[in-house]
C-alpha positions as CSV (number, residue, x, y, z in Angstrom):
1,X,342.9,66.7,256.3
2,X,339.0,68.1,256.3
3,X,338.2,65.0,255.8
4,X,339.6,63.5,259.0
5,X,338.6,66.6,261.2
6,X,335.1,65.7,259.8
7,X,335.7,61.9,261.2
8,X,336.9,63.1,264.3
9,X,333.9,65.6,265.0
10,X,331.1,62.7,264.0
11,X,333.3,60.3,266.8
12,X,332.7,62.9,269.1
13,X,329.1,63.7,268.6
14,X,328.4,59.9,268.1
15,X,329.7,59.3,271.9
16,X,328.0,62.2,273.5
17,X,324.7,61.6,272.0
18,X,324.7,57.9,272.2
19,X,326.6,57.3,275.9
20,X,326.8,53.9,277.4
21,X,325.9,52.6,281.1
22,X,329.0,52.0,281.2
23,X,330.6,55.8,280.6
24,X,328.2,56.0,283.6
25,X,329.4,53.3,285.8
26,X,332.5,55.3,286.3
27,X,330.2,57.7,287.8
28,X,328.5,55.7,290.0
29,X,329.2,57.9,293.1
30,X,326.8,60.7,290.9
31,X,324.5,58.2,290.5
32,X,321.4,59.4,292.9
33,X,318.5,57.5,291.9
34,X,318.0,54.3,289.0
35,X,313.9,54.1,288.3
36,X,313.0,50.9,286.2
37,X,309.8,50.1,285.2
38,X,307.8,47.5,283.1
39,X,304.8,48.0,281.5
40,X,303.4,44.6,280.3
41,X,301.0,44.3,276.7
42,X,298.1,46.2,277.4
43,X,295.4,43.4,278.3
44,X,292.5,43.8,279.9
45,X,292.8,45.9,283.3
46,X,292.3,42.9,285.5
47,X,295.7,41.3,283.8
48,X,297.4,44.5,283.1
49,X,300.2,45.3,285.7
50,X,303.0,47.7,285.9
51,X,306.1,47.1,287.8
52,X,308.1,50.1,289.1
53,X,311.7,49.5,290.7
54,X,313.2,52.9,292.6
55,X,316.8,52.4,293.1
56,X,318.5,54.0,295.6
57,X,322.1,52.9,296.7
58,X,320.6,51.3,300.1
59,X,317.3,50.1,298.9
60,X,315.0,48.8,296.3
61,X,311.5,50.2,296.6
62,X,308.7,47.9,293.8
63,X,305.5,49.3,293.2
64,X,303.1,47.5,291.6
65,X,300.0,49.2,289.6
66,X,297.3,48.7,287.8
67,X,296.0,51.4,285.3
68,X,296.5,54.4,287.8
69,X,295.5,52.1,290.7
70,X,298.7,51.1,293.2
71,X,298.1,47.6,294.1
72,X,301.0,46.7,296.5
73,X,304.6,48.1,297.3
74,X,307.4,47.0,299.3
75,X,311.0,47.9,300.1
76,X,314.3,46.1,300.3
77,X,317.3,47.3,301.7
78,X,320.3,46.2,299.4
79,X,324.4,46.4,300.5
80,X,326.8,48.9,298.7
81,X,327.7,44.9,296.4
82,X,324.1,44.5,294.7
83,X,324.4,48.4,294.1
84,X,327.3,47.5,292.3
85,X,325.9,44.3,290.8
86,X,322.4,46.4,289.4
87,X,325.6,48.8,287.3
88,X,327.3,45.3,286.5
89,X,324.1,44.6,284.6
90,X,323.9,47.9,282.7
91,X,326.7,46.6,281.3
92,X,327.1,43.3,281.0
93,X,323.9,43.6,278.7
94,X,324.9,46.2,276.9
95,X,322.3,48.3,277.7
96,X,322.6,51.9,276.7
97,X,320.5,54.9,276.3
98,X,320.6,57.3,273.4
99,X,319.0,60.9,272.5
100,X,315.4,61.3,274.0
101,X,313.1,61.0,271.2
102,X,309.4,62.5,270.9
103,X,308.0,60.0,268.9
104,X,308.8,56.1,268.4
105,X,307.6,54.5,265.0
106,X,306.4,50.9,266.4
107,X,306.5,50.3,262.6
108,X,302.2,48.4,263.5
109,X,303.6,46.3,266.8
110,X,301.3,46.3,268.9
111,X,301.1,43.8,272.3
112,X,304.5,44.6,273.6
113,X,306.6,45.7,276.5
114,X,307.8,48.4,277.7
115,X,310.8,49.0,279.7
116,X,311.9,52.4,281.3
117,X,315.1,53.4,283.0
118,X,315.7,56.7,284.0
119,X,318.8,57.5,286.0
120,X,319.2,60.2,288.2
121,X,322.8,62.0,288.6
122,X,323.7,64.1,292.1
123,X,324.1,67.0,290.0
124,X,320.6,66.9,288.5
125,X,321.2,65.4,285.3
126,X,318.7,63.0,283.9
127,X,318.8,60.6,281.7
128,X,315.6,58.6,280.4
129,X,315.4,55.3,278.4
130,X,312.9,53.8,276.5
131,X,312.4,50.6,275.0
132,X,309.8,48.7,273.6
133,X,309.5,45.2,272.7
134,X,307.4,43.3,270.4
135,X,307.3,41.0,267.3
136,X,311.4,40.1,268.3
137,X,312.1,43.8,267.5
138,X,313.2,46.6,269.6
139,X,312.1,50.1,269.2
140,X,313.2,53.7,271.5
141,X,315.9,55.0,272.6
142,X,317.5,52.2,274.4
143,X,319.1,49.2,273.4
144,X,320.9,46.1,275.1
145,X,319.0,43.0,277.0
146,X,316.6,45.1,279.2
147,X,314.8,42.4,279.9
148,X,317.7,40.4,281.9
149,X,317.9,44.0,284.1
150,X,314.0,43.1,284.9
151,X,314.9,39.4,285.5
152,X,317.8,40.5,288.0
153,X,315.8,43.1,289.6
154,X,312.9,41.0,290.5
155,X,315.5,38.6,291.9
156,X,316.5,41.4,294.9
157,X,312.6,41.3,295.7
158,X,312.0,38.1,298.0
159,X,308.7,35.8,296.7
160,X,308.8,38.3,294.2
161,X,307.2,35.0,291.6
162,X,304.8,34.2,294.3
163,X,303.9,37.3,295.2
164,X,303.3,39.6,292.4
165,X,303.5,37.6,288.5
166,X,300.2,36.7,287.2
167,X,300.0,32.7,286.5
């Protein structure tokens, strides 16, 4: 009997600390504010950019930096559907966000990307997500195919290829 009251404590822990997108997409009317943003490998400045997406339920704003320098920004107005479509991709891709952590053990990767989400709830909860990717591996707080988030995002920006990826 202790045994099972012991089971059903670490279920319930193990769900609140490790919540998926999808807990949240039924939610989604608390949902205030989705911020994405990519850091790429740290190259030299001239090569090293930083996308930011702010998600809002009417609009997609992108900035674009470089070091602390902002090099271009734009907004797109989006329908109540790609709203709808950016949650979709939470969870199609399994993408969920656990405890914040202070530190991240890269275990020695260096040159890879960094992806983070945080999501902001109308009742002023935040939740932050990190991940970072390099040598195949993924290390933070958030797990899923982050990087098929990005691809979809960047497809919302018109010319976003011509415009702002480096060739």
């Amino acid at each position: 009997m202790k045994s099972s009251k012991i089971l059903i404590l670490f279920i319930i822990i193990a769900n609140f600390l490790f919540s998926n997108i999808e807990n949240v997409s039924a939610q989604l009317p608390e949902i205030k504010e989705i911020t994405f943003v990519l850091k790429t490998p740290p190259l030299s400045p001239e090569y090293y950019r930083e996308y930011e997406f702010i998600i809002k339920k009417n609009k997609i704003q992108l900035k674009i930096k470089r070091q602390n320098e902002l090099l271009d920004k734009t907004k797109v107005k989006i329908t109540a559907d790609a709203w709808n479509e950016i949650i979709k991709y939470f969870n199609a891709n399994k993408i969920q966000i656990g405890p914040e952590k202070t530190k991240y053990d890269y275990e020695g990767c260096v040159g890879g990307v960094t992806y983070l989400v945080t999501i902001k709830f109308k009742n002023k909860e935040i939740k932050k997500g990190l991940t970072y990717e390099c040598g195949n591996k993924q290390f933070g707080n958030m797990e899923g195919q982050v990087k098929k988030l990005h691809d979809y995002l960047k497809s919302l920006i018109p010319n976003f290829r011509e415009l702002y990826e480096l060739n």
